[in-house]
Structure formats: C-alpha cells, structure tokens
MARMIVEX-247781 format. One line per 4 residues: for each residue x, y, z of C-alpha. Coordinates in Angstrom, 3 decimals, always signed. Each point is the difference from the previous one (the first is absolute). Layout:
N
X:Y:Z ~ ...
***
This chain:
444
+0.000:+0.000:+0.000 ~ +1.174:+2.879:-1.186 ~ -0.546:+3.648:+2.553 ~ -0.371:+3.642:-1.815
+3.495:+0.996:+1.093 ~ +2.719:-1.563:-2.343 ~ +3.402:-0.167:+2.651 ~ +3.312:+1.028:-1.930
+1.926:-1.616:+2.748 ~ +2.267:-2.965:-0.330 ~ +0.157:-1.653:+3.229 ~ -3.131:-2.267:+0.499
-0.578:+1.278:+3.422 ~ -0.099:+3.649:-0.515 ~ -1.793:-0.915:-3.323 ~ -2.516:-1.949:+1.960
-0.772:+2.589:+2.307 ~ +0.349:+3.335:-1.939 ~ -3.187:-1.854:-2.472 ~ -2.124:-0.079:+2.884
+1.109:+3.035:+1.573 ~ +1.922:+1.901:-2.298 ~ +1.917:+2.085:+2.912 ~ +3.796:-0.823:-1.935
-1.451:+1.672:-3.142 ~ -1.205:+3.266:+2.001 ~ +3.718:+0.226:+2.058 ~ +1.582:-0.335:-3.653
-1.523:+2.420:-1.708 ~ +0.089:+2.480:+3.082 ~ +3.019:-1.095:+1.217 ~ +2.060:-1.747:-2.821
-0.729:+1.486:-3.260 ~ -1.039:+3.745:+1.728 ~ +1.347:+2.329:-2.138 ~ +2.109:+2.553:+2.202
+1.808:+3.268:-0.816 ~ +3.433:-1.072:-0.050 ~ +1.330:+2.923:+0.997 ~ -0.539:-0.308:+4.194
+2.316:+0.629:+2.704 ~ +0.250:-0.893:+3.413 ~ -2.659:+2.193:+1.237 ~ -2.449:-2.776:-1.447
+1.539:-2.743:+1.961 ~ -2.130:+1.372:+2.775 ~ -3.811:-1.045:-0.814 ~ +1.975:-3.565:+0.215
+1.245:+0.741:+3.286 ~ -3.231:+1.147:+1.478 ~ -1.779:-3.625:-1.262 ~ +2.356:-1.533:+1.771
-0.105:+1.982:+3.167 ~ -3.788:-0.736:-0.022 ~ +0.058:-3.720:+0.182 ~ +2.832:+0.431:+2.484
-2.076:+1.768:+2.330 ~ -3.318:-1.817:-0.742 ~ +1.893:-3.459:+1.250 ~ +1.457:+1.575:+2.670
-2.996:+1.455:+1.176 ~ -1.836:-3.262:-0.146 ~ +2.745:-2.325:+2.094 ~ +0.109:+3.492:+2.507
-3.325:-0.099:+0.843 ~ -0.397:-3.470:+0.874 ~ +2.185:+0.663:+3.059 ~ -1.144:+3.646:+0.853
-3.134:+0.699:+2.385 ~ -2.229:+2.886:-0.812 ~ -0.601:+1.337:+3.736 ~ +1.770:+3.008:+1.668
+0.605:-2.265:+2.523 ~ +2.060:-2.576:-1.366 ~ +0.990:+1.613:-3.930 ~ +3.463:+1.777:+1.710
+0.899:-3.621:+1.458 ~ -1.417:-2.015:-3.146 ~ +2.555:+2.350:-1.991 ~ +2.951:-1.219:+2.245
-1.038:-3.753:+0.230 ~ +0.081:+0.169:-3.906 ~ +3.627:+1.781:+0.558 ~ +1.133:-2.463:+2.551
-1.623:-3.092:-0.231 ~ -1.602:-0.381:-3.537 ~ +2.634:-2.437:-2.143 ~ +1.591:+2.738:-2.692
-2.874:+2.723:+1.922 ~ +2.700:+2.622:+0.154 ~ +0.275:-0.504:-4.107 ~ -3.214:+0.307:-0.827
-0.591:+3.204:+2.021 ~ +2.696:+1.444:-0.939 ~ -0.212:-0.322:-3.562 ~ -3.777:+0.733:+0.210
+0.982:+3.596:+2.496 ~ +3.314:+0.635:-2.892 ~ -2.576:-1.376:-2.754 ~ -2.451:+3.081:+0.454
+2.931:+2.283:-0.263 ~ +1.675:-1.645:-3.256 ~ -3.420:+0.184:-1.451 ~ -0.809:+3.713:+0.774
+3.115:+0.784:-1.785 ~ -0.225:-2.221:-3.120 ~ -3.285:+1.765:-0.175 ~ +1.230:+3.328:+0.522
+2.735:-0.369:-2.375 ~ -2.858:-1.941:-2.684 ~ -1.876:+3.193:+0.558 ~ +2.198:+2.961:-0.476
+1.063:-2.232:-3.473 ~ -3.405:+0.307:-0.787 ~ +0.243:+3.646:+0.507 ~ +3.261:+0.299:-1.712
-0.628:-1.268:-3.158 ~ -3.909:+0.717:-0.472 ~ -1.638:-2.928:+0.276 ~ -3.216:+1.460:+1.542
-0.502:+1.094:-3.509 ~ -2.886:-1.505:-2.070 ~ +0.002:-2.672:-0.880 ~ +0.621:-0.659:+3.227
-2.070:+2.083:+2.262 ~ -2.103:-2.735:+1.245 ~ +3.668:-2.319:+0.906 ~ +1.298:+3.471:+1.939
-3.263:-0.197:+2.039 ~ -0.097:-3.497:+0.938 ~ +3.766:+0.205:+1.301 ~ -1.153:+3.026:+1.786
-2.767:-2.726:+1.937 ~ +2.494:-2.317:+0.660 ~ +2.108:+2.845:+1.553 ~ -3.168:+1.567:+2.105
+0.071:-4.632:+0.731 ~ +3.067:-0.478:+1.238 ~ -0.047:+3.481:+1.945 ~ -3.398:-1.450:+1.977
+1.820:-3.258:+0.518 ~ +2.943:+1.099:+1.346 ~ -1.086:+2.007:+2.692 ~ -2.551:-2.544:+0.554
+3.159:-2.521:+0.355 ~ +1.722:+2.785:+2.118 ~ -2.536:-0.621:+2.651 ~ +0.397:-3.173:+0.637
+3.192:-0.388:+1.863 ~ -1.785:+2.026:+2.567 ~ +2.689:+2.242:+1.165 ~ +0.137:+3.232:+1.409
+0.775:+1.711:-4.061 ~ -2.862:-2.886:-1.106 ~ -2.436:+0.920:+2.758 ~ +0.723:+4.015:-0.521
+0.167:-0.009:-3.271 ~ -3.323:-1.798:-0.301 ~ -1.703:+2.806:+2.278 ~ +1.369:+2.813:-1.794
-0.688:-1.100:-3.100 ~ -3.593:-0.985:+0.080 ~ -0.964:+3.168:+1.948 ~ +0.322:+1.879:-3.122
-3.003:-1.652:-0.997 ~ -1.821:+2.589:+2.892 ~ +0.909:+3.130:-2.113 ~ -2.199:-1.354:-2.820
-3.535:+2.828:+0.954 ~ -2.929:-2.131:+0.498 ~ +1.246:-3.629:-0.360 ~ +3.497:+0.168:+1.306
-0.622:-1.639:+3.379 ~ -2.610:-2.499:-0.925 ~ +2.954:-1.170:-2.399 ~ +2.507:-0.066:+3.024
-2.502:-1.862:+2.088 ~ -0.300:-2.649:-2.755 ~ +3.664:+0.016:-0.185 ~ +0.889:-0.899:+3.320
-2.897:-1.947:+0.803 ~ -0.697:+1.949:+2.843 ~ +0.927:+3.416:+1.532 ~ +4.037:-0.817:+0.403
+2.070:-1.985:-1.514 ~ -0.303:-3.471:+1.488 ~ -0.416:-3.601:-0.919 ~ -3.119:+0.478:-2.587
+2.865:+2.287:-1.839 ~ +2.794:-2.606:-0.048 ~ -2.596:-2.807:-1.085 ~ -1.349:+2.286:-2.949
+3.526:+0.816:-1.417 ~ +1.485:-3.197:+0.676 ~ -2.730:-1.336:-2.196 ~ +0.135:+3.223:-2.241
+3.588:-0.778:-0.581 ~ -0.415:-3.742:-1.150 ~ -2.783:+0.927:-2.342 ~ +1.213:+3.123:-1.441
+3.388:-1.863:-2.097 ~ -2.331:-2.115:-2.190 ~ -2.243:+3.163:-0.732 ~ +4.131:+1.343:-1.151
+0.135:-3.509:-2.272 ~ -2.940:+0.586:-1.732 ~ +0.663:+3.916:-0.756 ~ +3.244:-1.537:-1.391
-1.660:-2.387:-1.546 ~ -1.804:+2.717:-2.041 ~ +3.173:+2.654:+0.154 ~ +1.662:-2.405:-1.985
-3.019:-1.225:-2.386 ~ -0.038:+3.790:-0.855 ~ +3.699:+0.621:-0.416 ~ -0.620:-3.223:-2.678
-3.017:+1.579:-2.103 ~ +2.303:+3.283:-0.502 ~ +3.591:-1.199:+0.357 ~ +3.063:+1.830:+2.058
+1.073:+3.034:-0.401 ~ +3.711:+0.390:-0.628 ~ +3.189:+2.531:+0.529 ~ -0.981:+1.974:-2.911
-3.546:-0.356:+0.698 ~ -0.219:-0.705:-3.925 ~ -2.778:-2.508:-0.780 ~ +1.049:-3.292:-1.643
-0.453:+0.247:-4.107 ~ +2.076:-2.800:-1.187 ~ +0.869:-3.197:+1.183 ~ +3.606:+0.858:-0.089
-1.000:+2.753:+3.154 ~ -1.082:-3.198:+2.069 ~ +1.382:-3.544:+0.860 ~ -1.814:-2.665:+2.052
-0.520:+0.071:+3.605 ~ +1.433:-3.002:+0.343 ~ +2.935:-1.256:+0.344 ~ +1.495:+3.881:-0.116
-1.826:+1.151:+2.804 ~ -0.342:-2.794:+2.055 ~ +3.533:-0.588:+0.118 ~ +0.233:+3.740:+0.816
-2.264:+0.374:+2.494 ~ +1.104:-3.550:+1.590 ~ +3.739:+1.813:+0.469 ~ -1.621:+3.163:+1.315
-2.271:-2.318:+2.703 ~ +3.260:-1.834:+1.205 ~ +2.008:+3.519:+0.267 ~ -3.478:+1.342:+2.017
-0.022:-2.823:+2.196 ~ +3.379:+0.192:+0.883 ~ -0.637:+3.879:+1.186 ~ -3.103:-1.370:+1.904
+1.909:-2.999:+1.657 ~ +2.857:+2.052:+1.181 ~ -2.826:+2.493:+1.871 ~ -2.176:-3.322:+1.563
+3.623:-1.695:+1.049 ~ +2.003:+3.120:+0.636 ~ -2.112:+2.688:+1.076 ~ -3.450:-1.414:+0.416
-0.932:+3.560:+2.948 ~ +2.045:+2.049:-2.284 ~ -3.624:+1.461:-1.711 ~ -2.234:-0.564:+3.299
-0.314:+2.214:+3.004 ~ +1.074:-1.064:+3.337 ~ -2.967:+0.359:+2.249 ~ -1.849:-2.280:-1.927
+1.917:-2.059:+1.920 ~ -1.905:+0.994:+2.998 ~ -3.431:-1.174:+0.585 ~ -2.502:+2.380:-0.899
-1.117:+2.064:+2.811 ~ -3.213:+2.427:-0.295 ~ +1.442:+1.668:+3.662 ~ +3.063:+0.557:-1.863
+0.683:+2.434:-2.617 ~ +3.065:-0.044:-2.083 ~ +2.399:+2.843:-0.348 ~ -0.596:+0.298:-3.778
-2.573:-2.174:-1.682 ~ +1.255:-0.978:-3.932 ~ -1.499:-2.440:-1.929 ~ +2.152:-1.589:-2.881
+2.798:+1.249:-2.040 ~ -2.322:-0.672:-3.120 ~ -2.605:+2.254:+1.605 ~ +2.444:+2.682:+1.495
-0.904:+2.672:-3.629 ~ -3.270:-0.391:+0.107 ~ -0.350:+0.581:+4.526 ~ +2.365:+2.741:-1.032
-3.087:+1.444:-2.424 ~ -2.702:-0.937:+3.060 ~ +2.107:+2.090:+2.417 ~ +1.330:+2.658:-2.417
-3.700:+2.187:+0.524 ~ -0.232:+1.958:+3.364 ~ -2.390:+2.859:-1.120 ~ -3.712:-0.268:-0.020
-1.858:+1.702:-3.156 ~ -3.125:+2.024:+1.427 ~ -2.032:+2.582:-1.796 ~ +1.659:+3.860:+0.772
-1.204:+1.604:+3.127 ~ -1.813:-2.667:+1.396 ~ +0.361:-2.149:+2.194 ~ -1.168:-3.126:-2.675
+2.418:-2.717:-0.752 ~ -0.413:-1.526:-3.279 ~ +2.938:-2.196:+0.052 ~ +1.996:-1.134:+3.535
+3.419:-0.585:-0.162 ~ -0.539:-3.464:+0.493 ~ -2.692:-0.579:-2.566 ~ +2.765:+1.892:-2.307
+2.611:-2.359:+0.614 ~ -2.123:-3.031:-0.904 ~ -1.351:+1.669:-2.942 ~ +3.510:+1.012:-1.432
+1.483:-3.753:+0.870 ~ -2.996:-1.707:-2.175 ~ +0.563:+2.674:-2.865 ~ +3.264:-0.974:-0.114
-1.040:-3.417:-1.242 ~ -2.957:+1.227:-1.882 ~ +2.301:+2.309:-2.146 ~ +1.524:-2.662:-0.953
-2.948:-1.964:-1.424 ~ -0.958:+3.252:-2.214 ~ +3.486:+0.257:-1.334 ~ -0.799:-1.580:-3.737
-2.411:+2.446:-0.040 ~ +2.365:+2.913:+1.474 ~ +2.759:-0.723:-2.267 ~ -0.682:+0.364:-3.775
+3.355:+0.477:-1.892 ~ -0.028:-2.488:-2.683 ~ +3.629:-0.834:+1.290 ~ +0.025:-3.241:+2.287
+3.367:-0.131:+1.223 ~ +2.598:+2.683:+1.834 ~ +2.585:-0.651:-2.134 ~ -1.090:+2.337:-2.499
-1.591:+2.696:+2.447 ~ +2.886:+1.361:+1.351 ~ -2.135:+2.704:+2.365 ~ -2.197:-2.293:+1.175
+2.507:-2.563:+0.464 ~ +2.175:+2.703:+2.411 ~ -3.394:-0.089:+2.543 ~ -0.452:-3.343:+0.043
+3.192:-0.141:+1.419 ~ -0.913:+2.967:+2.761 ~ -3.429:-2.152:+0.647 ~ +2.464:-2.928:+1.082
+2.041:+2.249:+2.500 ~ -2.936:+1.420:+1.558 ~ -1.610:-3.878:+0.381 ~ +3.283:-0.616:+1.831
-0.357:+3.143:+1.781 ~ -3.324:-0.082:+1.292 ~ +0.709:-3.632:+1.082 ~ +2.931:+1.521:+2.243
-2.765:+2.364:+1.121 ~ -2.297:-2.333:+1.283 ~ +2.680:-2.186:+1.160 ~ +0.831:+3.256:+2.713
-2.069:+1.177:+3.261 ~ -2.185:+3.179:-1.845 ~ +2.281:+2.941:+1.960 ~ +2.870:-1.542:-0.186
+1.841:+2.309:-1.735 ~ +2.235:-1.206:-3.367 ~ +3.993:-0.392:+0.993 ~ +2.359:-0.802:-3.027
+3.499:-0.684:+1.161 ~ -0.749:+1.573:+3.780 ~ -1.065:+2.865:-1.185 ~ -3.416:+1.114:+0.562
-0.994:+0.984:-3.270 ~ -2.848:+1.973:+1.794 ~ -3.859:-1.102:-0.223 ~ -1.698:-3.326:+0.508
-0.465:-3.155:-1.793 ~ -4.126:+1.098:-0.591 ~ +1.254:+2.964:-2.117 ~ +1.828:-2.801:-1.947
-3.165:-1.881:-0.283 ~ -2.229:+2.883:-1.082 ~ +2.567:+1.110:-2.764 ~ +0.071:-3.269:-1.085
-3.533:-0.377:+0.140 ~ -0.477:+3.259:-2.203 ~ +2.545:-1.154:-2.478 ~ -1.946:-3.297:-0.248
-3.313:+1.186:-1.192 ~ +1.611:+3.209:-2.202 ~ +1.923:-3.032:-1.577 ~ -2.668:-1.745:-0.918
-2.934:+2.323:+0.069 ~ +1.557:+3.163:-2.031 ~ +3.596:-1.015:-1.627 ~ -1.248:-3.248:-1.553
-2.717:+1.832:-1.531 ~ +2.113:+2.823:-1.126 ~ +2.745:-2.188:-1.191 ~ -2.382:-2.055:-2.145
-1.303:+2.461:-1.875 ~ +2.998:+2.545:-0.607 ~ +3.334:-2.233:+0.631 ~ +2.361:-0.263:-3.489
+0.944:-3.881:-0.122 ~ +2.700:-1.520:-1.644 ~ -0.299:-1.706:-3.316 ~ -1.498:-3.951:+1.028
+1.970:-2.537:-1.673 ~ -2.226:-1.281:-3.582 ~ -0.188:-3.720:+1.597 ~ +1.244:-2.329:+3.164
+2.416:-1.942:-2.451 ~ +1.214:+3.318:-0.956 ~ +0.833:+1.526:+3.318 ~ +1.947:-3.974:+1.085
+2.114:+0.542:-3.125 ~ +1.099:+3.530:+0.432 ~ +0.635:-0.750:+3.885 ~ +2.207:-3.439:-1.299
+1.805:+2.110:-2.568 ~ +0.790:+2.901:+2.447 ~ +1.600:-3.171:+2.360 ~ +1.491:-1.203:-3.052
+1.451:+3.259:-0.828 ~ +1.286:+0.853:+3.722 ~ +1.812:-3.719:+0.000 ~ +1.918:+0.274:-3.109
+0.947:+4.106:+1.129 ~ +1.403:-0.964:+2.972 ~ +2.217:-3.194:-1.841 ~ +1.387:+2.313:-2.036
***
C-alpha cells in the first residue's frame, strides 16, 4: 500500500517513518535545503545559541523542581538540600542560576543585531514582534524564577516589584491582591510563581515555534540587508551553517561552563543567600543584572506631572516610572513602523550607525545606574565627578526615547546612505578580493 507522501530517503527506517509522518521531509527542506544568504557573520550564531539555552533551562528546570518545595517555610532549605544533598544538585542549580544570565545576554546581543542591521524591517515586522514576546517571556519568567530561592534579594525583590502594580488608577491594587494572593507577599505568592515559572517556558517554545515559522515564510535578513535575487547570493542551511553554528555552540558553552564551574555567585547577589526576611529590609534592593537598564528607567522619574496652579496630580512619580519602563519595551515593538529608510543595515548609514553605537553606551550606562543606591553620587577614579547615579539614569532615560522616538524618525527620512552593494554574491566577492588584494600587498 502505497501513502500520499512519496519518501526520498534511502535508509528503510527513516523511509518508513517519514511516509507516514513525513517530519524528515519538513526538517530538510527547512533545515537542509533552506536557502540562506551566504553572506552572515558571527552575529547570527546567536538565534542558535538562544535554542540551545532554552532546552538547557527547560531540563534543568524540570529535574530542579522535583526536589524544591513551594512553601516559605521550607523553599530557602529545599534550595540548600538540592545544593548539598541532591546527587550533581549543585550542577543543575548552578547552571540553571548562570543559565538565566547566558541567556539574557545571547538575547541581548540577538537583539541589538536585530537592531543593527534592520531586520525589524518588512518583511519582517511580524518576526521583530514575536521576538519582542519572547523577550516580554523570558523577562516574566525570570523574575518569576528569581523568587524562588526565597532570599532576602528574592523575597524583596518580589515585593517591590509587584507593588508597582498599585500605581495602575482604578485597578492597580485589585491586580496586586491577585498577585500575591493575599495582602503581602506570602505562601499563595510563592505557589503562584513557582507554578507561573514552570508554565511560562513552554508558552516561550511555542512563540519560538512560530518566531521561527515566520523567519521561514520571509527568510533572514543579512549584513547588507540586500534581499536574496540569485541563487549564487544563498547556499543551503545545511551543512554550512550547521557546522557553523555547532563551532559557535561549543565556543558558547565553554564561556558558560567556565561561569557555572568557576564563578557560579559571580552574577548573583549575596543576600540571597540569606533567608528572606519581611522584618528585614536590605540596604539596597537590585534585582538582576539583566534587569539593572530597565529599574534604572523605573527609578529615573522623581517629579509628578499635575495641571499648573493646582493642586491636581495627573501623573505621580511612581505611576511615571512604570509608565516610562513599559514604553521602553513598547517602543520597541513600533520600531518597523518608526523606522522607514529603505536601508536595512548600518553599514551603509554611517549617521545612524554613529547612534547606535551611543544607544549601546547608554544601555551599559543606565545598567551601572541601577546597579548604584539612587544618591549615591557617580565617582570615576576617586574622584567625585559631582551628582548622583539618578541624574545618570534620567539622561539616559531621555536619550533612550529621543533615540528612538525623534532621531530614528528623522534619520529615516533625511539621512544620505551609501551606495548598497547590486547583490549578496556581489558584496562576498568584492570583500574576498579586497583579502586577496591585502595578502598578496603585504608578500610583496
């Protein structure tokens, strides 16, 4: 008997299978035969390293919380009995704690690529916003996950954070309420994101799932940001990629072994390893390094906005700070529409290109921001340079939203780009000759 699906496969048992359920045939034509614009650098090794990070966290998780008890009473000591007493415990928590980090920075790095080389431009609009939702994902989960350890930065943290909630008007403490699962965060709150936290990674697979579905219907972008029009601008996925994305995953896990065997507190705080105390407040409360920019953002507003002469407050300082931390996300889903310059990549818009770069040294900036106490003032070298680490923040913060809210704009409509190359294949060659050219110059 003869199925619908004709199997090009040679050995029996793949044969056998991929008739019935033709899953070998899908994986070779997305996978194998993918046309891909040969032209990538290492900067797209890291959509790879991001996969892999997932399932590494996703089986850690799992084999985690088979030993770990969801009760503020006994989660601080479940942590340590997986530490202490949990065959190869120490492993998994460590590379699950280091794993969080390693993926927050592939991420990062995937993003600012992204934002490098255009490739929130359509096509690919809808591919931008998706890896937005896994971002706005992994963002819930990990402060979900941060909670759990139940220490005096997971217990704090967990406070802070979800009392934002009470400057939304109207609904903003029913939402707390709900939160905590009570009026304080207790046991209903560790039970909610304990369970939170398991659920939330397979809602990440599936946004993947279609992240990568649509990055298939419209292809990858590229250096250039040229579209494919030949077949000599592409070669198969496979075995080019693969093979370099397999060398890029064993350089990657080599940086993330030598942080999980090395310096597996290096990232954390240290009074998480104190047991959360409510009676207890700590000096300075910090969440992550991966969420230090945006609490920098949250903090960064101290005024209130109320109409003139009145006594009428339109906007609390609070309410402000939660509103500019969510726009700084939100900006970032209306960027394809934002940014209209026909140019995708940075190479060949040398203006824009010069404040992309500034965007990345005020990231790293307002992450040193909201890695400091609010007044503590900003010392380079012992010397005092003068004013506080908020003033930091709230320059930052400004640059942030001009960046994207008034020079991205500006830039797309009035920048003078450099001449794009006429095809991928064309760009490789002149790039190999120029190599070619150097080599032989400096023989002779």
């Amino acid at each position: 008997m003869v199925g619908l699906h004709h199997s090009e496969f040679k050995n029996p048992i793949i044969r056998w299978i991929d008739t019935r359920l033709p899953i070998f045939t899908l994986m070779q034509a997305e996978y194998g035969k993918f046309p891909t614009p040969k032209n990538f650098n290492s900067l797209w090794n890291f959509g790879a390293f991001a996969t892999v990070m997932l399932v590494v966290m996703i089986i850690t998780g799992i084999f985690l919380a088979m030993n770990y008890d969801p009760n503020t009473s006994h989660a601080f000591d479940s942590v340590e009995h997986i530490m202490r007493d949990v065959n190869f415990g120490w492993l998994l928590r460590y590379l699950h704690s280091n794993g969080a980090s390693m993926f927050f920075a592939v991420v990062y790095i995937h993003t600012f690529r992204g934002l490098y080389y255009g490739s929130y431009k359509a096509p690919r609009e809808l591919l931008w916003i998706l890896g937005m939702v896994i971002f706005l994902l992994l963002m819930a989960t990990a402060f979900l996950g941060y909670t759990l350890p139940w220490g005096q930065m997971s217990f704090w943290g967990a406070t802070v954070i979800t009392n934002l909630f009470s400057a939304i008007p109207f609904v903003g403490k029913a939402i707390v309420t709900w939160l905590w699962g009570g009026f304080s965060v207790d046991n209903p709150t560790l039970n909610r994101f304990f369970a939170f936290h398991f659920l939330l990674p397979f809602v990440i697979c599936a946004v993947v799932f279609l992240h990568i579905w649509a990055l298939h219907m419209t292809g990858s972008n590229n250096p250039t940001g040229v579209e494919p029009k030949t077949a000599a601008d592409t070669v198969p996925f496979h075995p080019y990629y693969t093979a370099k994305d397999f060398l890029g995953v064993v350089i990657f896990m080599m940086v993330y072994a030598a942080f999980t065997f090395y310096f597996p507190n290096l990232l954390g705080h240290p009074d998480n390893y104190i047991e959360g105390n409510p009676m207890v407040t700590p000096a300075h409360i910090v969440p992550e390094w991966y969420f230090l920019p945006f609490y920098a953002i949250l903090r960064a507003v101290t005024w209130t906005i109320a109409i003139p002469f009145t006594s009428i407050v339109l906007i609390e300082a609070k309410l402000g700070g939660v509103l500019a931390m969510f726009g700084s996300i939100a900006v970032l889903f209306a960027l394809p529409w934002l940014d209209r310059n026909p140019v995708r990549s940075c190479n060949y818009r040398p203006v824009y290109q010069k404040f992309m770069w500034a965007l990345v040294v005020v990231w790293i900036l307002l992450g040193m921001a909201g890695g400091h106490a609010p007044d503590d003032h900003v010392i380079v070298f012992s010397a005092d340079l003068g004013f506080t680490w908020v003033v930091v923040a709230q320059l930052g913060m400004l640059y942030y939203f001009v960046h994207f809210l008034v020079v991205v704009p500006y830039l797309s409509k009035h920048e003078k780009t450099l001449p794009l190359p006429n095809s991928i294949d064309a760009d490789v060659q002149a790039k190999m000759n120029a190599k070619i050219a150097t080599i032989k110059g400096g023989n002779a």
